[in-house]
Structure formats: C-alpha cells, structure tokens
N, C-alpha and C positions, 0 to 999 in steps of 0.2 A: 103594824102599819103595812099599807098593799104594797108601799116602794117605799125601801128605805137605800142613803147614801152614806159611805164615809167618808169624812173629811179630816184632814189635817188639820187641828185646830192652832198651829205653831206656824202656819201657811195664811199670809192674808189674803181676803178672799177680792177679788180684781172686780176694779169698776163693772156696773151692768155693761155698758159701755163694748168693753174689751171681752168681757164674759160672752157678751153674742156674737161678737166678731169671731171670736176664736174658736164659739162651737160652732157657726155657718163652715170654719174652715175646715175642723177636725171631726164636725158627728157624722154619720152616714146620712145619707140623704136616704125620703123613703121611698118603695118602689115604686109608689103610684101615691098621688097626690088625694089628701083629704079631705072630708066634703064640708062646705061649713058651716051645716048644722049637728056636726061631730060635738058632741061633749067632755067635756077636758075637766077631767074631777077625780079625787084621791081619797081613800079613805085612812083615819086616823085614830087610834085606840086611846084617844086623849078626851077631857071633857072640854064640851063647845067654850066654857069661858078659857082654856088655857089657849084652843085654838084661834078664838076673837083676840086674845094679847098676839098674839103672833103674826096675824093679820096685821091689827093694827102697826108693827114691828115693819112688816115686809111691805105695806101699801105704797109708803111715800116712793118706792126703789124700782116699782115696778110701771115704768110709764118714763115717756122721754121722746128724745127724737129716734131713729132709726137712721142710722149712718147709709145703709142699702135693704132695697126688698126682696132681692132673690134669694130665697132661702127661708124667707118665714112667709109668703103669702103663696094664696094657691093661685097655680096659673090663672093668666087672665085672655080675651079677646085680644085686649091691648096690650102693644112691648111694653114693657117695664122700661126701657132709657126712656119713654116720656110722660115718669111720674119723675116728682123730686118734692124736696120737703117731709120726708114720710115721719109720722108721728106713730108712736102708738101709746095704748092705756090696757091695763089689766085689771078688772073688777074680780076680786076676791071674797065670795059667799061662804058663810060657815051653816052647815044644814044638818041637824039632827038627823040619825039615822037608827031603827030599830031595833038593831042588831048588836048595840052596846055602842058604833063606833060613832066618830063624828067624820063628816063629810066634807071636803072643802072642796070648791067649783072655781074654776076658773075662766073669764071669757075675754077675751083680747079686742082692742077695737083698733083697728089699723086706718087710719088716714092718709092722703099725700094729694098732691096737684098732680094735676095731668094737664098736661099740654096739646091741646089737638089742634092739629093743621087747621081748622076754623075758629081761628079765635076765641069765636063765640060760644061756641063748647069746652072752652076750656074751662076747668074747677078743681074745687075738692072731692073726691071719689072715697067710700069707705071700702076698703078691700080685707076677701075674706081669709083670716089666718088660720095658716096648715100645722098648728098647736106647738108651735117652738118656745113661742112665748108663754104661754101657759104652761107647758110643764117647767120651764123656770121659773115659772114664779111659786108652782106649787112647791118645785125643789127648796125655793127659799122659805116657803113655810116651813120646810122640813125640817130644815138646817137650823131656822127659830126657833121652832118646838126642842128640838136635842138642844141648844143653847140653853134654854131656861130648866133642861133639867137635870145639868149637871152638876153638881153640889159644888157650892164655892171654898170647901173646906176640902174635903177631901182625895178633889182629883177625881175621881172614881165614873162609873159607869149611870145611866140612870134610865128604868123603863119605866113606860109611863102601862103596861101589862099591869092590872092586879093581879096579889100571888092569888094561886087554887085556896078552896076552904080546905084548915085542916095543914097549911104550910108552914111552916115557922116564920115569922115575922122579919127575922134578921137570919142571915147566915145562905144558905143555898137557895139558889133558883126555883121557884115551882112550875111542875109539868106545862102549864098556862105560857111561860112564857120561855118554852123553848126555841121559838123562832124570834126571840131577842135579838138585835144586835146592836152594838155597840152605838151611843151616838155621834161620841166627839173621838174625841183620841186615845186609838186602843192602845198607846204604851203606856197610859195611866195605869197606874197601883187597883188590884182590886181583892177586898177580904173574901172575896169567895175563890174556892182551885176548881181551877180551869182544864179542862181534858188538854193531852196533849195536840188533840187535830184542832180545837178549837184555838189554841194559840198560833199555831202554824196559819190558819186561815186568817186573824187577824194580821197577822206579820205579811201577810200575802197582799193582803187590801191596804196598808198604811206602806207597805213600798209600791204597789199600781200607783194610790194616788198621790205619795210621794213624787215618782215620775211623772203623774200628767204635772203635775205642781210645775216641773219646771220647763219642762212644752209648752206650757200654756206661757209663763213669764217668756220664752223667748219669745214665742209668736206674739205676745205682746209689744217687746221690746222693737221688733220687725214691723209692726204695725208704726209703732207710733215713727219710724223712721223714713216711715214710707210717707205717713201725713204729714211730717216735717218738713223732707222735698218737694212734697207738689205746691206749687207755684197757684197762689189765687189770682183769680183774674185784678187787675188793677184798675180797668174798664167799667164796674156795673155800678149802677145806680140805686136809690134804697129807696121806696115806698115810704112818705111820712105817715099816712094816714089810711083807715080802709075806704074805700069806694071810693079812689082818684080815678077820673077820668081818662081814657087814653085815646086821642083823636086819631084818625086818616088823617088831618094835615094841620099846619100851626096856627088853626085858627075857633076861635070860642066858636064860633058855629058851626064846626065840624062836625062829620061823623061820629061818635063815638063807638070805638073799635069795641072795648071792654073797662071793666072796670076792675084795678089793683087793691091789693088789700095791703097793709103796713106792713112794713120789712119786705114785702116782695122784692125780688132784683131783676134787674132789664142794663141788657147790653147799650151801651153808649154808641152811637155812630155819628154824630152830628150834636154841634149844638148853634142853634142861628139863635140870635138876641134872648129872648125870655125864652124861649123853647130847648126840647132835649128831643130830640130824635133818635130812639130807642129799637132794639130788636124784641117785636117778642115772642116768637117762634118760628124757626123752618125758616119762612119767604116772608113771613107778614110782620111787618114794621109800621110804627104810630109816633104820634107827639105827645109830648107831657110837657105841663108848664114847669120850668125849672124849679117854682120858689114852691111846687109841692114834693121835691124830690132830694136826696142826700146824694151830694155830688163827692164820688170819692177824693180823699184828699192825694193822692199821686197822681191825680188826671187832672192835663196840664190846660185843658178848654181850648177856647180860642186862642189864648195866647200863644200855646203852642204851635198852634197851627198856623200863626202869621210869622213864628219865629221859622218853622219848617220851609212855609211858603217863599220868606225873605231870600234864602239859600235858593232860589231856584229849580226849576228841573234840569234833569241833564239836556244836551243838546241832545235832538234824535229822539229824545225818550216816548215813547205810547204815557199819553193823558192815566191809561186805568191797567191792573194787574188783576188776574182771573184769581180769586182767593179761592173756592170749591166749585165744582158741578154735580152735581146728581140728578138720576132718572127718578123722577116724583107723578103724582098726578096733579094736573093745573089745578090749583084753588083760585083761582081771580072769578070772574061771570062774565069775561068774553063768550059769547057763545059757540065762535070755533073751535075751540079748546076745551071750555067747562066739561071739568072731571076724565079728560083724557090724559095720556101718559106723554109726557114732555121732557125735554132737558132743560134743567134751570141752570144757569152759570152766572154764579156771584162776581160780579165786579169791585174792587175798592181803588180810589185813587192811588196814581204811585206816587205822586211827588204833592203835589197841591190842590185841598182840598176843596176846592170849591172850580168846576166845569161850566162848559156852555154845552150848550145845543147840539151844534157843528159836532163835537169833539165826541159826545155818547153817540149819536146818529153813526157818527163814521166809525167807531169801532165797536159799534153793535153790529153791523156791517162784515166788519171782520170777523165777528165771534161766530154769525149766523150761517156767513158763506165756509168757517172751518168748521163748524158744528154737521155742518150739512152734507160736507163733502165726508165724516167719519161716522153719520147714523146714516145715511139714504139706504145702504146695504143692512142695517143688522138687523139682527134678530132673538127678540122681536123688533116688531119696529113701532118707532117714538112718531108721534101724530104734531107736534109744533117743536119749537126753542123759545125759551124765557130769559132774556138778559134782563139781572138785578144790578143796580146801582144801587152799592153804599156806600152814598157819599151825603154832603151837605145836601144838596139840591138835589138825590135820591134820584128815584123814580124806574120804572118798567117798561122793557118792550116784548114783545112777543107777535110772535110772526108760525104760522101753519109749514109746515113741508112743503107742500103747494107753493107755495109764496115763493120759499126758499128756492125751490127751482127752478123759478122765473127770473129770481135774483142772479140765482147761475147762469141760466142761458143770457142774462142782458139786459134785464129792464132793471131799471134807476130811476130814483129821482122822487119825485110826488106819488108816483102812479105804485113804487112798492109801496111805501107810509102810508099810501092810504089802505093799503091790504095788511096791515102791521095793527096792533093794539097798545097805543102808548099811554101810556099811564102815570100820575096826571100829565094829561096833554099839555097845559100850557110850560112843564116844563122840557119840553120838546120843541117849542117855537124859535125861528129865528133868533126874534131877543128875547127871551124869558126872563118873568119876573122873579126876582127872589122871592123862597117862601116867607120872609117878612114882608118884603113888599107887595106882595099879595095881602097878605094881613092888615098892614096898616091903608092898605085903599079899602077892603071892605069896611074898617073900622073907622 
C-alpha cells in the first residue's frame, strides 16, 4: 500500500465532524497552496472488488456541511467571511491499475454562498479543494480495507500482499511482503516471531497514536464547549421555500432585489403588517412577505415593540444610536458617489421604533457634520458619508464632502437636501407615509 496508517482499534474513531476540525487545527499547513487540477489518488495492493466494498463502506461518511473553509479550499480573489453555508462531497473511484495494484481517486466538490455587496451577485460558488478532504477520505478507505481484513477469530495481523512462489503457505512472512505493516492493532497476538526492532517500532506507533488519541479527544472536548457558549442569533428568519422573492420595498410591485432559496436566514430589522424588513448583506436591506417566512419563536414582533415603546424614551434622549461605521465603497447609483470610497454609519432606534422625518433629518445632520469634522483631514481620504437607518421606516442619506463643507461653513435647510441623496424620498418628507400606507394606496 503507497500510505499506510495505524490506528488504535480500542480508540473510537471521532465524528467526520470533529476529525476535520481537529486536523485544520493540528496538521501543518502546506507551504504554498495547490492547484485544483491536482490529482488526489492512492494506490492499494488489494483487488478492485474488496476496494468497491470499502468504498461503498466509506461513501455515505464522506460529504456533509463544512463548519469553516480555511483550511481546505485554495485561496481565492474573494475573503472567505463572505462565504457561509459551505457544503462539501467526496467522489470515490476504484480504477484498475497494471501493475498488480488497484487505484482509488479521490475528488472533493466544495460548495457555499457568497455574499457580494451587489445583491445581485450573490450565489452559490463551487470552490477549488487544497486536498484535505480527499486524503481523508482515502485515509478512510484505508482504515476500511484493514478493517475487513482482520480475522474475527484470531486477533491477528492481516495483508492483503500475496506470499512469493515457493513461500509456505502458513507460518513466516514471504520476502513480498516485507514492507507490511500492521493494519489494526499491533498489540494483537501473532503466530509468526517478530525481530526485536520490529516490535519496538510497533510499540512506538501504537503509543504516538495512543497520544494523538487523546489530543484529539481534548480538542474535541474544547471544541464542542466552545459551540455550547456561542450564543445564536435570536433575530433571523427562515426561508420556506426556494425562489422567494425579496423586494426594495413592502410592496407586490416592487423591485425585486434577489431571490432566497429554503432554509436561507436574513436578519430581522422591522416588521410593518404583512411584511418582514430584513438584512441581507453589508448596507443592502429588502422586504419579504411574512406568511413566506419562519419567524423565530423568541422574537417578540410588534408586540414587543409597543410594549418597549409604551415605556417611553428617556427625557433628553437622541431618537437613534450609531450601531457600526465603516470605510466601504458606495454601492447605491447615486451618481456622486457610485463606486467611491465613503463612510457608512448604521443607525438603529434607541428607544422607539418607529421615527418621523424631522428626527433622521436632524440627526443625520449631526452624524454628517461629526463625520466630517473626523475625515476632512485623513488619509486617505473618503469622497461622501452614508447614514443608514435600521429602523421600521428605514431608509438612506448620503451627502459628498463638498456638501459637508457647506454644511459647516452654514448653509441649511432645502438648499443642503437638495444636494444630499435620500432614499426612498418619500420617507424623508415632512409627513411621510408609512410603508404600509404606501402599500395599501397603491393597492
């Protein structure tokens, strides 16, 4: 066999699961990244039908989700935090081979979503694997093939080497299979005697992997306690079905942004009447009809929110609280802006979720004129400012540096808004409509 492994067979062998988590943490990584028309294949001294049982043994084990993808895909253009979901599958070939052996191939198909700042590029991507997975799964062929040839009576040793012509049938090893070793567990009984270096090396290899045995159970133990504390979001929403529609705003003639696939999740922000006002990447947010969506059962809806609301705000208090900023490139099609480098600063109500006009106006205002007064200097330098509201009645402003300046030196009123990009306008009007009432006038 070209690679062979020993294992503890009094050791059980740990979820696929935990097995790849623990070699991402413990193998070496290699010094330069593989190309992915590399061929991932092993040769085996066994005949194609014991290797087809073993296959069939190992197929169902190899394919699942992928907890993370650093560590088995080769780099890409794109970061990897904006894939999720990653899947992968391992197709197992048994191919005759010349030379006496048989051959087994391995080819990994790696999937996940990618999320790209334009929506509308967002998908599934197949991404190319840097052979982590395949040689796991040949390993598990391995470890199959030595399973099925241990003898269920005797304990013992078993190669699948034919002896030389000319060897005795039972009793010592022939010259053929000098480069035997052991498959399952060397402190098994065996009728043939053993040199004394050949037992020392087995005593050698059955306490290595005695100790990885129980490194790997801690780092196991460490894993799963590490998945136990993280907190799931209690916020996202579930995809019933594939190709749900996801609008620009709460209304059947809407834009449609993109389309979800079943089980998809999207962050909750709002929910007005039949509608779910959702996040679904970065800056860009859509609507979903509620009755096509699983609303978690700890998120409290509107109810919550008129019991929050009831309680009042404090006296004093600012309408909205800055949740994140980041330096991004604008994705909207303002044409001032389009594809330059901006500050976006998220907004979310602090006390009551649902604003007027007046109240974003005035403290976009504030965000534009502190924003402006802490980038006019840096370097580089940022070309507009982007206030997001997540709130019920949502919505965007964005204003140029330019603008901002004029803001400073003193002009107000109509004359900056009109140099400003509000999005959707009408809810920036004096009295703006709710986005249901929007809805139900056009309908």
């Amino acid at each position: 066999m070209t690679k062979s492994r020993i294992t503890n067979s009094s050791y059980p062998r740990t979820s696929l699961f935990w097995g790849m988590m623990a070699w991402l943490l413990l193998a070496p990584c290699p010094a330069s990244a593989q190309t992915p028309t590399e061929t991932y294949q092993r040769a085996f001294p066994n005949s194609p039908e014991v290797l087809q049982s073993a296959v069939r043994t190992v197929q169902p084990q190899v394919r699942g989700r992928l907890p993370v993808l650093d560590g088995f895909v080769i780099s890409q253009d794109q970061p990897l935090e904006r894939f999720s979901r990653g899947y992968y599958e391992c197709t197992l070939q048994v191919l005759p081979s010349g030379s006496g052996q048989t051959i087994v191939r391995a080819v990994a198909k790696i999937t996940a979503w990618y999320t790209d700042p334009e929506a509308s590029r967002s998908g599934y991507r197949v991404l190319p694997s840097n052979g982590r997975l395949e040689n796991d799964a040949l390993d598990q062929v391995e470890e199959a093939v030595a399973d099925s040839e241990v003898p269920g009576s005797s304990g013992g040793y078993s190669s699948s080497v034919k002896p030389a012509p000319g060897s005795p049938a039972t009793g010592g090893i022939s010259p053929a299979a000098s480069n035997f070793k052991p498959s399952r567990d060397p402190a098994a009984p065996t009728n043939n005697p053993a040199s004394s270096e050949s037992i020392e090396t087995i005593r050698a290899h059955r306490e290595a992997n005695e100790k990885k045995a129980v490194e790997l159970a801690a780092e196991e133990k460490n894993l799963e306690e590490i998945l136990h504390n993280q907190a799931r979001p209690t916020d996202l929403i579930v995809v019933r079905k594939n190709s749900t529609p996801i609008y620009s705003k709460p209304a059947q003639d809407a834009q449609v942004l993109m389309s979800a696939d079943a089980h998809d999740e999207f962050q909750i922000l709002g929910i007005e009447g039949t509608w779910v006002h959702v996040q679904i990447s970065g800056a860009s947010r859509g609507w979903m009809r509620k009755v096509q969506v699983n609303l978690p059962s700890s998120y409290g809806g509107v109810a919550a929110a008129n019991a929050d609301s009831a309680a009042g705000p404090q006296a004093g208090a600012p309408p909205f609280k800055v949740e994140k900023e980041e330096n991004i490139a604008f994705a909207g099609k303002w044409a001032p802006l389009a594809g330059k480098k901006v500050r976006v600063v998220w907004l979310a109500p602090a006390s009551d979720p649902l604003t007027n006009a007046a109240q974003k106006k005035s403290f976009a205002k504030e965000i534009f004129l502190k924003v402006y007064s802490d980038q006019k200097a840096a370097t580089p330098p940022i070309d507009g400012v982007v206030v997001l509201f997540d709130s019920a009645d949502g919505g965007e402003v964005a204003a140029t540096m330019a603008s901002l300046q004029q803001l400073e030196s003193g002009l107000t009123g109509t004359a900056f808004w009109k140099q400003c990009s509000l999005d959707p306008p009408e809810l920036f009007e004096d009295s703006p409509k709710t986005p249901a009432q929007s809805m139900e006038r056009k309908n």
